[in-house]
PAKELUM-118696 format. One record per residue (C-alpha): x negated, z negated, y negated. Coordinates in steps of 0.2 Angstrom, whole numbers, padded with zeros to 4 digits, always signed. Layout:
<atoms>
XZY/...
</atoms>
This chain:
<atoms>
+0000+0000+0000/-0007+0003-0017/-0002-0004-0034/-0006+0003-0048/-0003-0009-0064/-0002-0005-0082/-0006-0014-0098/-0008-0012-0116/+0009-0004-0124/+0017-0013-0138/+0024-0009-0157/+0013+0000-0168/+0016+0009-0184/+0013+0027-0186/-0005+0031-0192/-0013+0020-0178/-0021+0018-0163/-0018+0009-0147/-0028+0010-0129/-0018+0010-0111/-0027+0003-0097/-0021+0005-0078/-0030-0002-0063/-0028+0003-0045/-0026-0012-0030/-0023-0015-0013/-0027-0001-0001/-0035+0009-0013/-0037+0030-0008/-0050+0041-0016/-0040+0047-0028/-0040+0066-0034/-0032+0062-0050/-0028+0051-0063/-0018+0051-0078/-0003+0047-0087/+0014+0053-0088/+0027+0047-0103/+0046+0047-0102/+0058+0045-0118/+0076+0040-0119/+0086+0055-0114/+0069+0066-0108/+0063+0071-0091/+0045+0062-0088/+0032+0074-0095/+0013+0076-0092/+0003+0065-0106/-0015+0068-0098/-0025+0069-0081/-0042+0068-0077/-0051+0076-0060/-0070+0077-0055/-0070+0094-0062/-0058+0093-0077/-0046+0085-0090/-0028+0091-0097/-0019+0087-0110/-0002+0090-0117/-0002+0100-0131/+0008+0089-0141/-0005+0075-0138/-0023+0086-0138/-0035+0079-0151/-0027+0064-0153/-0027+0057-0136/-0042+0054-0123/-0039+0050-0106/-0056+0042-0097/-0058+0037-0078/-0068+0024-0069/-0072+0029-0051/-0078+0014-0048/-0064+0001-0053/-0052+0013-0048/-0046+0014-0066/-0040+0024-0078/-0038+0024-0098/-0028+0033-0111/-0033+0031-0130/-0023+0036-0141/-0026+0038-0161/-0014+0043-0173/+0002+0038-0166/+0016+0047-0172/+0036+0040-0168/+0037+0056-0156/+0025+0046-0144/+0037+0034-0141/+0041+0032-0122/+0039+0022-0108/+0022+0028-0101/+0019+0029-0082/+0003+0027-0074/+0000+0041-0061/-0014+0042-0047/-0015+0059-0032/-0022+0055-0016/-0024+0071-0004/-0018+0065+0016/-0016+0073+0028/-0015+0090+0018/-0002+0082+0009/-0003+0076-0011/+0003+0059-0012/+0009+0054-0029/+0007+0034-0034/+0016+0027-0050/+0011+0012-0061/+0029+0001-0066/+0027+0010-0085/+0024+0002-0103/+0034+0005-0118/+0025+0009-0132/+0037+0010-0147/+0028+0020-0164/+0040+0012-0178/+0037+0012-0196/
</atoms>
């Protein structure tokens, strides 16, 4: 079983920056991928950023703004993100692949609000 446990959302006013960390426990896999999805009220859940050995994405709407970063050895992942705008506001879902059996397994963190209010 593996857990994947988020921290650091919050209120923040526009303009500013916060940091999401999310950590991997319990029978950890060698993940593929990392990254973060977000979900706002009344939206489907959306790519915010992912990171592989050989590469990193970003949504559009969050390129140069965000940085998604990955630690192989604590099994850990973290999004910085500068320059908030209200858009970003969502409930933000940590997200790690492992590949089994030829199959990609998909593991989700329990989500973080992060609320950009003025």
């Amino acid at each position: 079983q593996v857990q994947l446990v988020e921290s650091g959302g919050g209120l923040v006013q526009p303009g500013v920056s916060l940091k999401l960390s999310c950590a991997a426990s319990g029978s950890i896999l060698a993940f593929v991928a990392m990254g973060w999805y977000r979900q706002a009220p009344g939206k489907q859940r959306e790519l915010v950023a992912i990171i592989t050995s050989h590469s990193t994405n970003y949504a559009g709407s969050v390129k140069g703004r965000f940085t998604v970063s990955r630690d192989n050895a604590k099994n850990a992942v973290t999004l910085q993100m500068n320059s908030l705008k209200p858009e970003d506001t969502a409930v933000y879902y940590c997200n790690a692949k492992a590949v089994v059996a030829g199959e990609t397994w998909d593991y989700w963190g329990q989500g973080t609000q992060v609320t950009v209010s003025s």
